[in-house]
C-alpha positions as protocol buffer text, in pm:
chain_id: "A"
residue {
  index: 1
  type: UNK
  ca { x: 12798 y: -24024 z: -2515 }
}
residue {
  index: 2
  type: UNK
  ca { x: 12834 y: -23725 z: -2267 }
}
residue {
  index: 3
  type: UNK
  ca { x: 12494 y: -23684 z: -2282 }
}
residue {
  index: 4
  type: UNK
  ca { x: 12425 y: -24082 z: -2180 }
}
residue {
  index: 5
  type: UNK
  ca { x: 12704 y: -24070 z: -1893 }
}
residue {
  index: 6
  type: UNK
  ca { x: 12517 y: -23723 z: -1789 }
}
residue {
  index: 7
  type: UNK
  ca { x: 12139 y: -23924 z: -1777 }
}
residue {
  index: 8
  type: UNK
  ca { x: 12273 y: -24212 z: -1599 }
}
residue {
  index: 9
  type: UNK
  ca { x: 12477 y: -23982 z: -1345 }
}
residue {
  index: 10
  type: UNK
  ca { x: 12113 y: -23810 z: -1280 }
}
residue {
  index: 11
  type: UNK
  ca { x: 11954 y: -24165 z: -1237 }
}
residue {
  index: 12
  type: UNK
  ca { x: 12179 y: -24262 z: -986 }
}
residue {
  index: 13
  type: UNK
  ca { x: 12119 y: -23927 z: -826 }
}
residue {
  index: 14
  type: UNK
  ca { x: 11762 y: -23995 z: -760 }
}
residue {
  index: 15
  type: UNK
  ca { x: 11823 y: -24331 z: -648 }
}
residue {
  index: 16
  type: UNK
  ca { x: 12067 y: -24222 z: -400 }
}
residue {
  index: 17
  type: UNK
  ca { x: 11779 y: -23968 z: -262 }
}
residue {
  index: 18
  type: UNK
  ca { x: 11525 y: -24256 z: -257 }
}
residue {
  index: 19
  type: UNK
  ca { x: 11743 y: -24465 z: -41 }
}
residue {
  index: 20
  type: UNK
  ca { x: 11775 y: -24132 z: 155 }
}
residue {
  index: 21
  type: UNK
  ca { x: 11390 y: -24087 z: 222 }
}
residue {
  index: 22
  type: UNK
  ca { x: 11309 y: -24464 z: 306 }
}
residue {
  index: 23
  type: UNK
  ca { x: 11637 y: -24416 z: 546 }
}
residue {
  index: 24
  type: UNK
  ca { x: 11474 y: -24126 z: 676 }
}
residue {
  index: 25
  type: UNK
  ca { x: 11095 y: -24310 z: 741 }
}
residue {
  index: 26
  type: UNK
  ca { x: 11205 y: -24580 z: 892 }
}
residue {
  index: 27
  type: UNK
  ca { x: 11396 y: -24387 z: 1170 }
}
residue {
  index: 28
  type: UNK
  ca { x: 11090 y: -24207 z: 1208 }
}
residue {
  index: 29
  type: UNK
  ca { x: 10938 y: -24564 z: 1260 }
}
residue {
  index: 30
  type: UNK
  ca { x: 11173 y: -24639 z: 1490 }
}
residue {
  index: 31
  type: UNK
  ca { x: 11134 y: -24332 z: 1697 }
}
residue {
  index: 32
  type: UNK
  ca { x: 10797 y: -24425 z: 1773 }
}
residue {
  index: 33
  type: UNK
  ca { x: 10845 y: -24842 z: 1788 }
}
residue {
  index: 34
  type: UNK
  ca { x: 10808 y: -24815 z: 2138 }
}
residue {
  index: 35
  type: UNK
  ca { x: 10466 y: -24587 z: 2152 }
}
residue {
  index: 36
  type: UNK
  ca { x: 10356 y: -24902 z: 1908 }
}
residue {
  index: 37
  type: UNK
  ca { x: 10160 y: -25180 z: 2087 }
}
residue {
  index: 38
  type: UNK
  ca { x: 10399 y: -25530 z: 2090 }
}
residue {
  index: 39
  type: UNK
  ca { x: 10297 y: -25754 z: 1837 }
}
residue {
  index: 40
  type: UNK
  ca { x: 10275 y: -25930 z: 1500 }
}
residue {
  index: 41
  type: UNK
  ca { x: 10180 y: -25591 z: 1333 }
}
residue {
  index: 42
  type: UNK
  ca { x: 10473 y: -25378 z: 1493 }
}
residue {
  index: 43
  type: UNK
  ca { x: 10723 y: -25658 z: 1381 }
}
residue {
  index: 44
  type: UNK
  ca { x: 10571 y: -25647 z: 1019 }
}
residue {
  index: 45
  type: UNK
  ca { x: 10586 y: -25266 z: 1026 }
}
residue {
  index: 46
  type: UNK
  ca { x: 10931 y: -25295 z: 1088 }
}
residue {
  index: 47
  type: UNK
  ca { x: 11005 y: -25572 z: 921 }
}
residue {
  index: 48
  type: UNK
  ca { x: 10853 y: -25422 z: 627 }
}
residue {
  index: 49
  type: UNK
  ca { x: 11091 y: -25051 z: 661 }
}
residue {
  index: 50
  type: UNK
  ca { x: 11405 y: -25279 z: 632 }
}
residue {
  index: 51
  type: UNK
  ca { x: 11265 y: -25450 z: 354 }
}
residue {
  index: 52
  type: UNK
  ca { x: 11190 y: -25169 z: 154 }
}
residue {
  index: 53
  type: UNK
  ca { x: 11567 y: -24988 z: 245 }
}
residue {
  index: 54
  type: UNK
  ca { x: 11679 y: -25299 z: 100 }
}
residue {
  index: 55
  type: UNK
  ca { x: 11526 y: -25245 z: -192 }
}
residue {
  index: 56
  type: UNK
  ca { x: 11594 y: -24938 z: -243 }
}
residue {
  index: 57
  type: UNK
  ca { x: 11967 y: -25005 z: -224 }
}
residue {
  index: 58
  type: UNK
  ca { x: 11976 y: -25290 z: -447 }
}
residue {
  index: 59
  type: UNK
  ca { x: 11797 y: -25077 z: -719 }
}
residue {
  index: 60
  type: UNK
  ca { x: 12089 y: -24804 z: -675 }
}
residue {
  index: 61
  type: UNK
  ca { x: 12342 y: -25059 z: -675 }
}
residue {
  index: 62
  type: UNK
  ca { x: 12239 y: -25140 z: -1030 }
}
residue {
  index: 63
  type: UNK
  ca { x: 12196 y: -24800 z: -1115 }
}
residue {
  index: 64
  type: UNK
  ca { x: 12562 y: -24726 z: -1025 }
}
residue {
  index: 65
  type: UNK
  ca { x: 12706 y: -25057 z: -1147 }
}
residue {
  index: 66
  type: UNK
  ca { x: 12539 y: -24965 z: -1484 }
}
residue {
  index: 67
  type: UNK
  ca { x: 12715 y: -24597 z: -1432 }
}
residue {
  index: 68
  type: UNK
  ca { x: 13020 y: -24747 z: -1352 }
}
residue {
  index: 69
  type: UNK
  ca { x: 13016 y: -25026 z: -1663 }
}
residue {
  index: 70
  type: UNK
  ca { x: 12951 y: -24706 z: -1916 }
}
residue {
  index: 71
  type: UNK
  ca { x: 13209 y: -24472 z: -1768 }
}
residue {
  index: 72
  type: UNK
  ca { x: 13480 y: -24757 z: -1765 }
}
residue {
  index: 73
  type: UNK
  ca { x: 13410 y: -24851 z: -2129 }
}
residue {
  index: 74
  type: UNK
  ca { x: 13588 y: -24660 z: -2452 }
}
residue {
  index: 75
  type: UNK
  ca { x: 13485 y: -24402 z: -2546 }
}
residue {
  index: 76
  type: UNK
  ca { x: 13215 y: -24292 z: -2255 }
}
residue {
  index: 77
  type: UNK
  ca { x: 13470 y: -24330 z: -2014 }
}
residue {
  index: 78
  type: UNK
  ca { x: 13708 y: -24077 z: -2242 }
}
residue {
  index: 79
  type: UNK
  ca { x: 13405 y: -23839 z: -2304 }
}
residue {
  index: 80
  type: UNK
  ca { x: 13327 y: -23877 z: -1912 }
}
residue {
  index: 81
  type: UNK
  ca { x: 13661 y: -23779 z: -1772 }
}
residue {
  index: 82
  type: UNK
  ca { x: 13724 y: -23511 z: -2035 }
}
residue {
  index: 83
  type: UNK
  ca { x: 13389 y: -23396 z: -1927 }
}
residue {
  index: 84
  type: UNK
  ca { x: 13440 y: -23389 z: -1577 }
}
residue {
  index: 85
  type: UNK
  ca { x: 13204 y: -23657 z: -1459 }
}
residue {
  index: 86
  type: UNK
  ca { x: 13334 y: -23894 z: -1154 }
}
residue {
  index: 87
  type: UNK
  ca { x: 13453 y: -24199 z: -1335 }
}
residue {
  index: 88
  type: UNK
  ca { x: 13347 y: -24435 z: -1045 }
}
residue {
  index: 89
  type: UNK
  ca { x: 13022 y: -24376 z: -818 }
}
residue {
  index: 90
  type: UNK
  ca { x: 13057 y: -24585 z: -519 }
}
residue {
  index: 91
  type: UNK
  ca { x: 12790 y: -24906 z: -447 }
}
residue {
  index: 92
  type: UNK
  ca { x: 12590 y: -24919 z: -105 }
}
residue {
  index: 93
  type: UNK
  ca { x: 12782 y: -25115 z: 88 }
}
residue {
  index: 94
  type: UNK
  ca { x: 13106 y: -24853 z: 58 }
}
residue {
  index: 95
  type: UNK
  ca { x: 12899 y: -24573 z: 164 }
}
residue {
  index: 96
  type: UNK
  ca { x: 12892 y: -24465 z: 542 }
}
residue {
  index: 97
  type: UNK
  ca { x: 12589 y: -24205 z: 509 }
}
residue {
  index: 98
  type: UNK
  ca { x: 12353 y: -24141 z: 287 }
}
């Protein structure tokens, strides 16, 4: 069960650094928005940057909701807190930076 909690806690982990990176490109993108010519393609670019940090979100949230569903359930959620693992990670929208 540890074990489980432990993979899932690692999942989220990576998730949380993806969101971090496509964070990180698009306000490289939007650094240089205004050395982009106006247009159709410089809307899609950026259209495309929030897309993709939405994504990216979304796929944590269900990574954490899916952490937080095993560590509330008996007996992960024993095993977890006896282990020392958080017992709640928080979803996107409650976190202020990535």
């Amino acid at each position: 069960m540890r074990n489980g909690l432990t993979s899932s806690l690692s999942e989220v982990a990576r998730q949380r650094a993806q969101v971090r990176n496509v964070l990180e490109r698009r306000e490289v993108l939007r650094a240089r928005q205004d050395s982009l010519t106006p247009g159709p393609e410089r809307d899609a670019e950026l259209s495309g940057a929030d897309n993709r940090v939405s994504l990216e979100q979304r796929r944590y949230d269900e990574r954490a909701a899916g952490y937080n569903a095993s560590a509330a359930s008996f007996p992960s959620g024993w095993v977890g807190r006896l282990s020392g693992l958080p017992s709640a990670l928080p979803l996107s929208s409650e976190i202020s930076t990535w």
